[in-house]
Structures are given as structure tokens and as C-alpha cells.
VEXKE-624693 format. One record per residue (C-alpha): residue in three letters; x, y, z. Coordinates in steps of 0.2 Angstrom, whole numbers, plus 2048, in hexadecimal, padded with zeros to 3 digits. Example, Ala and Ser with C-alpha at 12.3 -4.5 7.8 and 13.67 -1.06 7.14 Angstrom:
2
Ala83E7EA827;Ser8447FB824;
***
This chain:
159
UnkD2BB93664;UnkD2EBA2659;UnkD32BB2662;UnkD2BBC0656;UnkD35BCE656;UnkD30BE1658;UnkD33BE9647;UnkD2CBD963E;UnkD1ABE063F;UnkD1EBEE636;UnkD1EBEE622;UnkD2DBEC617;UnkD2BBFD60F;UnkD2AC07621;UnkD3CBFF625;UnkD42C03614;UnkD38C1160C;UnkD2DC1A619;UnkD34C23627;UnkD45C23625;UnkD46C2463C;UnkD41C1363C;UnkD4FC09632;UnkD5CC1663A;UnkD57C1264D;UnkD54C00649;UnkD67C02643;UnkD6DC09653;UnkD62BFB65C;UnkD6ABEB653;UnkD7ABF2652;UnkD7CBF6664;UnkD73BE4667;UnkD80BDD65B;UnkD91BE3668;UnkD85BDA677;UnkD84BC966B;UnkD96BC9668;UnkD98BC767A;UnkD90BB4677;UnkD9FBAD670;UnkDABBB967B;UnkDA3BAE688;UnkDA4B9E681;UnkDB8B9F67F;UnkDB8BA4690;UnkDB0B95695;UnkDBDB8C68C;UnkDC8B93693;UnkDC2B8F6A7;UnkDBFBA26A9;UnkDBEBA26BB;UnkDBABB36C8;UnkDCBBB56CB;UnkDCCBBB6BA;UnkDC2BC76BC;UnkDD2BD26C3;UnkDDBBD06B4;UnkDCEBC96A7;UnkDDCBCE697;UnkDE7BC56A0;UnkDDEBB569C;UnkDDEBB8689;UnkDEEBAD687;UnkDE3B9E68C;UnkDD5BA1680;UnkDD4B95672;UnkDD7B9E65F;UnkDC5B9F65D;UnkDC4BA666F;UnkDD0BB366A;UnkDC9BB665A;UnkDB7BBB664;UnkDBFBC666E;UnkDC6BD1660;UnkDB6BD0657;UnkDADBD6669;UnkDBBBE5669;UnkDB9BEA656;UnkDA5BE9658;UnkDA7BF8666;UnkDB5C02659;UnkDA4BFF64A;UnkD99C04656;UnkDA3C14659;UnkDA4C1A647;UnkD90C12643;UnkD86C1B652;UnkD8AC2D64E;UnkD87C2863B;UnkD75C2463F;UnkD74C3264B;UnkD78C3D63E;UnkD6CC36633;UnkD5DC3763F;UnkD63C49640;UnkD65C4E62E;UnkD52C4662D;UnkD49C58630;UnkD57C62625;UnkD52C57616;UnkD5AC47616;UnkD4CC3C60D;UnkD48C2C60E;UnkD53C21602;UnkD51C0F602;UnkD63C11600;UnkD66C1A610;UnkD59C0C61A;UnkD62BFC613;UnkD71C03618;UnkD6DC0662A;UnkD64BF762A;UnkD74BEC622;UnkD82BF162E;UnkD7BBE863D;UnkD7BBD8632;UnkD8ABDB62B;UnkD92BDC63B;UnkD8ABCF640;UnkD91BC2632;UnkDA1BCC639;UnkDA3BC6649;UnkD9DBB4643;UnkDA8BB5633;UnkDB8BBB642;UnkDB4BAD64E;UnkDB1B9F63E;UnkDC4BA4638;UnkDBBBA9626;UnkDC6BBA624;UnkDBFBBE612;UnkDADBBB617;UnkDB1BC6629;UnkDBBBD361D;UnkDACBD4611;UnkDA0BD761F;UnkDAEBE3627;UnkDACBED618;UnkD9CBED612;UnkD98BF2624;UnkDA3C01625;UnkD9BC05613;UnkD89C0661C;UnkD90C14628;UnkD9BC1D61E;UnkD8AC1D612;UnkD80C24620;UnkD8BC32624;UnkD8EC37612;UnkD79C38612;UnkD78C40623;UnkD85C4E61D;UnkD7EC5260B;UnkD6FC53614;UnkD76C5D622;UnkD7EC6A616;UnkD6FC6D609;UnkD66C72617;
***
């Protein structure tokens, strides 16, 4: 059974061309969905690990008796919160430089629309033990914000 998703219906150039909102808060969207997906196999390696509820008191305590791959989700779930950080204001800044003038550049949307996907393939690239693939997506993901708040400021200060 195929689960459409919401912002399938609408057409390619509204995401990448038209209102240049939409790609921004489908940006803030994925990439906060992204930080609650790398908790799937945060979870799994505690499993592994016979996480019990007595581990709840301590549950860093516990990290010793992850397997590597364990370990390796739960420094991509960490770093997903640190992108998080640095991307959300980015986009907020974006949406905010809209009215002041910041037009809509395909440019601008892709990028907002890449950095969920690159992080993503970050947290898989982490937990697979792929570093370039994981450092590729690392990067090219903290090019997409670091795009957005170039934008967002030029816009910003022409206004």
C-alpha cells in the first residue's frame, strides 16, 4: 500500500520555483523529521544491547555496551540535533528575508530542500561505517544552510 505523502500533490515548480515559503517550511518539517528518524537506529542498538528500564537512570551509562554500529547511531542522533541547530534559524531567516526581497531562486529552494536528504544519507552513511559517503553528506549539508543564511542576509541587508 503506497502512503502518498503531503507535498507530493503539489507541482515540481511550486517546491522549486514558486513560493519560495513552501520548500523553506517543508525544509524545517523534513529536517526536524530527520533528528526523530535517527532515533530508529538509536533504538535498534539499544535493543542490542538489552536496554532494560533500569537504564533509564543512567541511559549513557549503557553506551559501553552498544555494538560499533550502536555507537555510531548515537553520535549521528547527537550531531543530527548540533545541524539542526545551525539549519532552523537558517530557514527562519529565509522565510523572514521573503518580504524584504529575497526572491525565489531555485537555488535557494533546492538547497532547503537538499539538506534534509543529505542528512539523511548522513545518519545512514554514520551508522553503515561509510565515512566519505557520511563526510560528503556532512558537507554538502552544511553548504545548504550556510547557502540559506548567505541568501537570507543579502536579502536582509538590501532591504
Amino acid at each position: 500500500m503506497d502512503l502518498p505523502l503531503p507535498f507530493m500533490d503539489l507541482p515540481v515548480p511550486l517546491l522549486l520555483t514558486g513560493d519560495l515559503r513552501v520548500p523553506l517550511a517543508w525544509s524545517l518539517v523534513l529536517a526536524g523529521a530527520v533528528v526523530m528518524l535517527s532515533l530508529v537506529p538509536l533504538g535498534a542498538g539499544r535493543a542490542k544491547a538489552d536496554f532494560t528500564p533500569a537504564d533509564l537512570a543512567a541511559p549513557r551509562a549503557m553506551f559501553e555496551r552498544l555494538p560499533a554500529w550502536g555507537q555510531r547511531a548515537s553520535w549521528a542522533h547527537q550531531n543530527c540535533f548540533e545541524a539542526f541547530t545551525l539549519h532552523a534559524p537558517a530557514c527562519l531567516l529565509c522565510l523572514l528575508a521573503v518580504p524584504a526581497g529575497l526572491t525565489a531562486s531555485p537555488l535557494v529552494a533546492l538547497a532547503a530542500l537538499l539538506h534534509p536528504a543529505l542528512r539523511l544519507a548522513y545518519v545512514g552513511a554514520y551508522v553503515a561505517n561509510q565515512p566519505l559517503l557520511r563526510s560528503f553528506s556532512w558537507i554538502g549539508a552544511l553548504l545548504c544552510t550556510a547557502l540559506l543564511y548567505s541568501e537570507g542576509l543579502k536579502a536582509l541587508l538590501r532591504a
